[in-house]
TIPASE-400388 format. One record per residue: x, y, z of N, C-alpha, C, O in turn. Coordinates in pm, whole numbers, plus 50000, padded with zeros to 5 digits. Layout:
<sites>
XYZXYZXYZXYZ
...
</sites>
This chain:
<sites>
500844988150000500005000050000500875012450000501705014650088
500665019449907500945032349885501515040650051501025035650152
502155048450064502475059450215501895073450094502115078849986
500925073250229500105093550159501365100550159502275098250239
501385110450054502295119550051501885129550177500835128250240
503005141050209502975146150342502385156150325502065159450439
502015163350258501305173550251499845175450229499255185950203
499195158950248498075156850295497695155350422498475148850492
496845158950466496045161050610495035150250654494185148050567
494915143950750493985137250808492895142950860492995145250980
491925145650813490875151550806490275146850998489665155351062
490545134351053489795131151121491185134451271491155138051388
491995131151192492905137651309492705152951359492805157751472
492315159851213492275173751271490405178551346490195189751392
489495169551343488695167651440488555168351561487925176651628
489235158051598489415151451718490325161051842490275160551964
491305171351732491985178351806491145193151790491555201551870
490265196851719489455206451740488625203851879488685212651965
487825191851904486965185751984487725185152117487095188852216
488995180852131489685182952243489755197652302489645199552423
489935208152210489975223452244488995233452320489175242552401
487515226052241486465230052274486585224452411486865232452500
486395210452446486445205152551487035210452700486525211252812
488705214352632489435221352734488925238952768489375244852866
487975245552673487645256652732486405255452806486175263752893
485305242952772484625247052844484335242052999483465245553078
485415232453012485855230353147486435241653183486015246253290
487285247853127487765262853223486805270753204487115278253296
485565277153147484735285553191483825276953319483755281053434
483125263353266482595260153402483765260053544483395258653660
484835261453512485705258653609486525274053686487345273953778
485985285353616486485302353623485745301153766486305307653855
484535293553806483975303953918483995293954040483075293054122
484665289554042484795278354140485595281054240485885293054234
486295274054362487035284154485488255279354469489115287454505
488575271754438489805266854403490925275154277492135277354276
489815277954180490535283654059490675302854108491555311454101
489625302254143489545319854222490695323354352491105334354389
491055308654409491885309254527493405317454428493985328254440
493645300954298494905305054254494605316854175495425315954083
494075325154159493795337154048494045342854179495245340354190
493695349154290494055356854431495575354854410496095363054334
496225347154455497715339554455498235350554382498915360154419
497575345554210498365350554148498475363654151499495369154111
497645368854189497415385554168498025393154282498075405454282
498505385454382498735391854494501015390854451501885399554465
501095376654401502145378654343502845390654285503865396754318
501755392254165501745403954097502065416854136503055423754111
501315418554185501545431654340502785429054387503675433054311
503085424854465504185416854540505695424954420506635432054454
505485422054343506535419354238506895437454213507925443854237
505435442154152505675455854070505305465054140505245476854105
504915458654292505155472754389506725476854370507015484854281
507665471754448509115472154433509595479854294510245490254294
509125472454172509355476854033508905489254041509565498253989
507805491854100506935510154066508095520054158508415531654129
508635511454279509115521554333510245527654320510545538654368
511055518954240512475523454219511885535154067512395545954040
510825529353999510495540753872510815553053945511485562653907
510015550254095509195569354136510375568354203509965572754311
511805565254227512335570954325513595574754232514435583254262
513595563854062514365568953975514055586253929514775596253929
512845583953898512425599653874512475607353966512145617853910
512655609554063512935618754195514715620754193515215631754220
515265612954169517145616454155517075626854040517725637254025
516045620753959516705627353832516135644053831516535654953791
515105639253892514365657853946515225666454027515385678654021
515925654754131516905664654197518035668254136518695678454155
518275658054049519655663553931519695672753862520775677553827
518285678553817517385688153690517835703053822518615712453804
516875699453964517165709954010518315716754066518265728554100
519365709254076520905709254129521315719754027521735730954057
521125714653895521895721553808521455732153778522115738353694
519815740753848519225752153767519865758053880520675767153863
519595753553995520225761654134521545763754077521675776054074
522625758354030524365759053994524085771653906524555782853926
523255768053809523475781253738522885795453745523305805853694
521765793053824521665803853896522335808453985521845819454012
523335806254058523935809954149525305815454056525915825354095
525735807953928526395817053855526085825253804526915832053743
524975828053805524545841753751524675853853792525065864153735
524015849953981524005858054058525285864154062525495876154045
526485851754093527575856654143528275864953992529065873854022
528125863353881528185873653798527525885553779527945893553696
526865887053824526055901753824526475905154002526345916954034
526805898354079527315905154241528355907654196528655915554285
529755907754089530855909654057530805920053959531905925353941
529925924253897529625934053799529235946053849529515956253787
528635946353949527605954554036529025962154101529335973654069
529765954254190530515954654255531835962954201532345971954268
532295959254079533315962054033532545980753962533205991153963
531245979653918530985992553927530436003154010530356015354003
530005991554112530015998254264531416009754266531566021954273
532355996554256533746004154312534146013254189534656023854226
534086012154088534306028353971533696035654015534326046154019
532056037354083531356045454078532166057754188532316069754164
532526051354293533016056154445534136061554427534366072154485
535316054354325536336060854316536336075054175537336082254164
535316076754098535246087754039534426096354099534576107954062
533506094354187533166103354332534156110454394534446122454402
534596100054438536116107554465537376112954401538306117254470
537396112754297538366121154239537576134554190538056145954191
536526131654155535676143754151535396152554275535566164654255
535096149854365535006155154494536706160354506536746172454530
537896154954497539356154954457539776173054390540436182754429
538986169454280539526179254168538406191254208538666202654169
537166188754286536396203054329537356210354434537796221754419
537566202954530538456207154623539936212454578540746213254671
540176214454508541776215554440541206227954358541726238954378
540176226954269539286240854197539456255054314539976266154301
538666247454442538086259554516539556260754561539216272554548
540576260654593541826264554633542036271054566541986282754602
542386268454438543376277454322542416289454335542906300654318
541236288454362540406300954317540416309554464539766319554495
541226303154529541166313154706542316315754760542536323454854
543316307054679544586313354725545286324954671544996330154563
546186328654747546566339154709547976337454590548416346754522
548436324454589549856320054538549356316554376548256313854329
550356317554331550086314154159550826299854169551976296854199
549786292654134549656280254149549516268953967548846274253878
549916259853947549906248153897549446235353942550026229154031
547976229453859547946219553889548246206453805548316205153683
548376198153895549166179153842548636168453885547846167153979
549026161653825548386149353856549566139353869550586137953802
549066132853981550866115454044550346107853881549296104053830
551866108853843551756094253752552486090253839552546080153769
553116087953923553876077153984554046078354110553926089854150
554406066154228554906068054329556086060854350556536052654270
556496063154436558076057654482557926055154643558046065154714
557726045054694557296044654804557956029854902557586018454876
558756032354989559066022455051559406028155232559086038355292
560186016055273560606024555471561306034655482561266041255586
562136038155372563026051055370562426059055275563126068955257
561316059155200561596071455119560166074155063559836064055001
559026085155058557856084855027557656092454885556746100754891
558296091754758558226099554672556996099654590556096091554610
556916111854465555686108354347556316114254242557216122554252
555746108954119556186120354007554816125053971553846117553983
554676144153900553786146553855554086151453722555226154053684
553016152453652553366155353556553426172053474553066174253358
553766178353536554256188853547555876194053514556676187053576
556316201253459557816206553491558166219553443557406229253438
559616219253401560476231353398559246245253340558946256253387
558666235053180557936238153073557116244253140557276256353129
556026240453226555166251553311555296256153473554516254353567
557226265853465557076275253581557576264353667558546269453722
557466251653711558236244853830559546247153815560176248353710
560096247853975561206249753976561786239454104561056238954203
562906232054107563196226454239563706236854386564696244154397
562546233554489562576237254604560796243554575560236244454684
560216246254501558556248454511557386235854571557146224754523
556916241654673556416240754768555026235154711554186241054644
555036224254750553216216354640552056209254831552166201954929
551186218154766550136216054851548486209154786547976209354674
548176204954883546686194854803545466207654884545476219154928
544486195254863542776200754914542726203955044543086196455134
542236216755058542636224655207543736231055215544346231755321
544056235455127545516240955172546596235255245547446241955304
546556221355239547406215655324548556212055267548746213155146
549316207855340551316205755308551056192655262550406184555328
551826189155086551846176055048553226175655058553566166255130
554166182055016555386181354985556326192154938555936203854945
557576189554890558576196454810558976192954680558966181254643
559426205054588559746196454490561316195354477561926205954493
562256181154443563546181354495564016180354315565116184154277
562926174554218563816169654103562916179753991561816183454033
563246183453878563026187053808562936186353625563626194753568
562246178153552562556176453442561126187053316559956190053340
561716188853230561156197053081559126195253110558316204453098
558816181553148557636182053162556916170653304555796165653314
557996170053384557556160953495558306166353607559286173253576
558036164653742558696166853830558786154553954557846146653963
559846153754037559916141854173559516153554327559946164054375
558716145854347557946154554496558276146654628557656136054645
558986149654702559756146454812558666150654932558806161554988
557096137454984555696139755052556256143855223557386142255269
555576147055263555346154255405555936141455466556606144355565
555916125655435556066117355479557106111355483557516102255554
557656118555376559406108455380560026114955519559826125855574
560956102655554561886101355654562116115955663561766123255756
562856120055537564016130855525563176145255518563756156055509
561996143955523561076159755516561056166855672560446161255763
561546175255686561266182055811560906196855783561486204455705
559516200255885558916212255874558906217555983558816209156073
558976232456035558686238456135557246235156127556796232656015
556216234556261555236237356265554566241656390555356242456484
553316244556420552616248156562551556241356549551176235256449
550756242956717549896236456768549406249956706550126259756721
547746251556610547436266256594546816272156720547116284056735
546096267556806545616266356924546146273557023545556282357085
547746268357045548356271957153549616281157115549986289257200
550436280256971551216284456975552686272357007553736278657021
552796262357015553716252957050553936251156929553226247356835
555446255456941556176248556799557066241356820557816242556918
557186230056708558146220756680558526215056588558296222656494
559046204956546559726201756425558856188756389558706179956474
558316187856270557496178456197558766171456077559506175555987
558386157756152559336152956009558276141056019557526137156108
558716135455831557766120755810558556106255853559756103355854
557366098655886558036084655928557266075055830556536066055873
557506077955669556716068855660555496065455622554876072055540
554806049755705553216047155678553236051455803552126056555821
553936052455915553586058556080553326073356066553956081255997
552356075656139551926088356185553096102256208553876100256301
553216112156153554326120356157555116126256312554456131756400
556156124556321556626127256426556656150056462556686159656385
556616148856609555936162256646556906161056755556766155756866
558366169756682559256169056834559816181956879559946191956809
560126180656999561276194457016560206205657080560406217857088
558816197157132558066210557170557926211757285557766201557351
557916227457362558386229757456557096224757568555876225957554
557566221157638556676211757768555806221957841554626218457855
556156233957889555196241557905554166247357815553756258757840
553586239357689553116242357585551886232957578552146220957585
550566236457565549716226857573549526218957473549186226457382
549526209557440549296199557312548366188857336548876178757383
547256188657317545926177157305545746175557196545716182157092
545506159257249544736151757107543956159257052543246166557120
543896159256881542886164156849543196177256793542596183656707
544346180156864544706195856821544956197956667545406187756615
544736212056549544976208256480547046215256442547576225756479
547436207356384549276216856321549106220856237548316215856157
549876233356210549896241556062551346245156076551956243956182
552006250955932553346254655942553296272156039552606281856070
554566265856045554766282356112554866294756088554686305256150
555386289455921555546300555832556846317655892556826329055845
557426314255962558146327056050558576333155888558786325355794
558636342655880559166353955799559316367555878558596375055945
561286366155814561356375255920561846389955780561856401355827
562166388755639561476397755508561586394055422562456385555439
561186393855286561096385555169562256375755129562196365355063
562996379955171564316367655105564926364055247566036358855246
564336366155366564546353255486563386349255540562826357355614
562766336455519561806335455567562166317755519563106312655457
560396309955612560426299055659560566292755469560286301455387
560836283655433560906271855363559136270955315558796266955203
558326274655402557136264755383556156281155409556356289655496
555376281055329554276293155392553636293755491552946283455495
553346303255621552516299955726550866294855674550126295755576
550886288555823549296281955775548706274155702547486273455693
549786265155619549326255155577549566238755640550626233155666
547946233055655547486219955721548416214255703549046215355598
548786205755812549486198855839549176186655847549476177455771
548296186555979547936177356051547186174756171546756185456214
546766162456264546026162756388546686159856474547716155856421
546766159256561547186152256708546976144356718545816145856757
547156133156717546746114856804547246106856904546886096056953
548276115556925548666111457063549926122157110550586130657049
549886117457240551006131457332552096125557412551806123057529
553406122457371554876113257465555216129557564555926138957528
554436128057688555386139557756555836131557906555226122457960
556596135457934557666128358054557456137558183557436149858178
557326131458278557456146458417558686150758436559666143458453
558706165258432559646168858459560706169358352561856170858394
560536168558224560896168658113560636186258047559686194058056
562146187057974562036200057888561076203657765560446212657709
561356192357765560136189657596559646177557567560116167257614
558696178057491557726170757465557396164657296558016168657197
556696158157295556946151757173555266150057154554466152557243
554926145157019553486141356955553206135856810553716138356701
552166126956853551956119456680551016124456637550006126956702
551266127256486550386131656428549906131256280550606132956180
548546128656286548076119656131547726129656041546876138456057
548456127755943548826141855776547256141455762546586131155765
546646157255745545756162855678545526150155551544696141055555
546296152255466546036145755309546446130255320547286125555398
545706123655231545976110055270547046106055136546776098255045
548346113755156548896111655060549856099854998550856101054926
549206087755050549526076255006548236074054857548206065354771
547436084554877546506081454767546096090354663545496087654559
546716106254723546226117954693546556113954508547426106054472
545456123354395545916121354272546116135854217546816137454118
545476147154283545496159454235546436168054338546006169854452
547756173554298547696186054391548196199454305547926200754185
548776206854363548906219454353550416224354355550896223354468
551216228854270552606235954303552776249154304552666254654195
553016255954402553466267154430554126276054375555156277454442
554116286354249555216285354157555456301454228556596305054197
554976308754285555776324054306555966321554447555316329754512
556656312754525557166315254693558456306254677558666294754640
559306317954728560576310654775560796314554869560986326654879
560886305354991561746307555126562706299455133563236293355040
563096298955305564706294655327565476304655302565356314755233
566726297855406568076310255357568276314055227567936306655134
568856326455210569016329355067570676319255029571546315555108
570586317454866571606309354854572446324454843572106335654804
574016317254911574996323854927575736326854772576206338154754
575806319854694575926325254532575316331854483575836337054384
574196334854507573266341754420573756355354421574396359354518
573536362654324573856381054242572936386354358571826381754387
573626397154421572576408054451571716417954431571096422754525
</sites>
């Protein structure tokens, strides 16, 4: 007998396995409501749960890092922002204050020239020279307009900045109230106590040689002494120009003289505008000079 080729079907085989199918569902619908099959459907469902609680929670706790990651970084850059605009603010904070002050600088230096009596030049520090021995500046000023070495340069208030020791075509070197080597006659204006002002420096100016029966308090203000005794002998420095304050008083009992510190009128570690003196010459007359 012949073998059927394979690509024929048994018609009754594929019956029998339809009939089995039917069979197996409708035992599981009569079998869906029963306590046994509802027990394992509970089981399973509670499994279920069981499983993708855990799974849900790492989702919601993944998305919460990543929220705090989102907000980490808006906070970072907001805070660079800030701190760029607190540095902007700041840096024109500080232009604003320091052209306040040079303006406030150059009013005060105006109302002088316009009240003094001296024919005057004004300059401006291109430079300083500044260390424990020596407080210099250069301005830019010279021979070219009227400076001469030994003219007498004063700032805002009429006060004592310096001397001039060097001299060039359009600059000059200003030897401040503060160098070591500057010494001025001056007085208490108050009392009349005079003594010798020389600079120390960034320390407060020394106030020596004054006579002990002479009252000197904190607070007091110094001016030069200005002694002129007729036009070609007279003090180095014009009377009445600021000096300085009082801040403290070295007197000894029973001592001839007395001593005092005292903090320069001008804050000429910073000053940018002053003033040169171009028609006063005092001091001894030079012994060469034509009569």
């Amino acid at each position: 007998m012949l073998p059927k080729h394979r690509g024929e079907r048994n018609p009754r085989a594929g019956l029998l396995a339809i009939g089995a199918a039917l069979i197996f569902n409708v035992v599981l619908f009569v079998a869906s409501g029963s306590a046994p099959v509802i027990a394992v459907q509970g089981a399973a469902g509670q499994v279920m749960r069981t499983i993708s609680q855990p799974i849900a929670a790492i989702g919601a706790g993944a998305a919460s890092v990543r929220d705090l990651f989102v907000d980490i970084r808006n906070l970072q850059a907001r805070l660079a922002a800030l701190l760029d605009e607190r540095d902007r603010l700041s840096a024109e904070s500080a232009r604003t204050a320091s052209l306040e002050r040079e303006v406030a600088e150059l009013q005060a230096i105006l109302d002088l020239r316009a009240t003094t009596s001296f024919a005057t030049v004004a300059a401006q520090v291109v430079a300083r020279d500044f260390a424990i021995d020596r407080r210099y500046v250069i301005l830019d000023v010279g021979s070219v307009d009227g400076v001469k070495e030994g003219d007498v340069v004063i700032g805002a208030g009429a006060s004592l900045a310096g001397r001039v020791i060097q001299v060039s075509d359009q600059s000059c070197q200003v030897r401040l109230l503060t160098d070591p080597e500057f010494l001025v006659t001056a007085e208490v204006a108050s009392t009349g106590a005079i003594g010798q002002v020389r600079g120390r420096a960034a320390n407060p100016l020394a106030f020596d040689d004054v006579d002990a029966q002479r009252q000197v308090a904190v607070g007091a203000q110094v001016t030069t002494s200005g002694i002129e005794l007729s036009p070609t002998l007279r003090s180095a420095f014009p009377r009445g120009l600021a000096v300085g304050r009082v801040v403290a008083v070295n007197s000894v009992t029973s001592a001839v003289l007395q001593s005092a510190d005292i903090e320069p009128t001008l804050d000429l570690d910073s000053v940018r505008t002053l003033l040169v003196i171009l028609n006063y010459r005092g001091g001894l007359p030079d012994p060469n000079a034509q009569p």
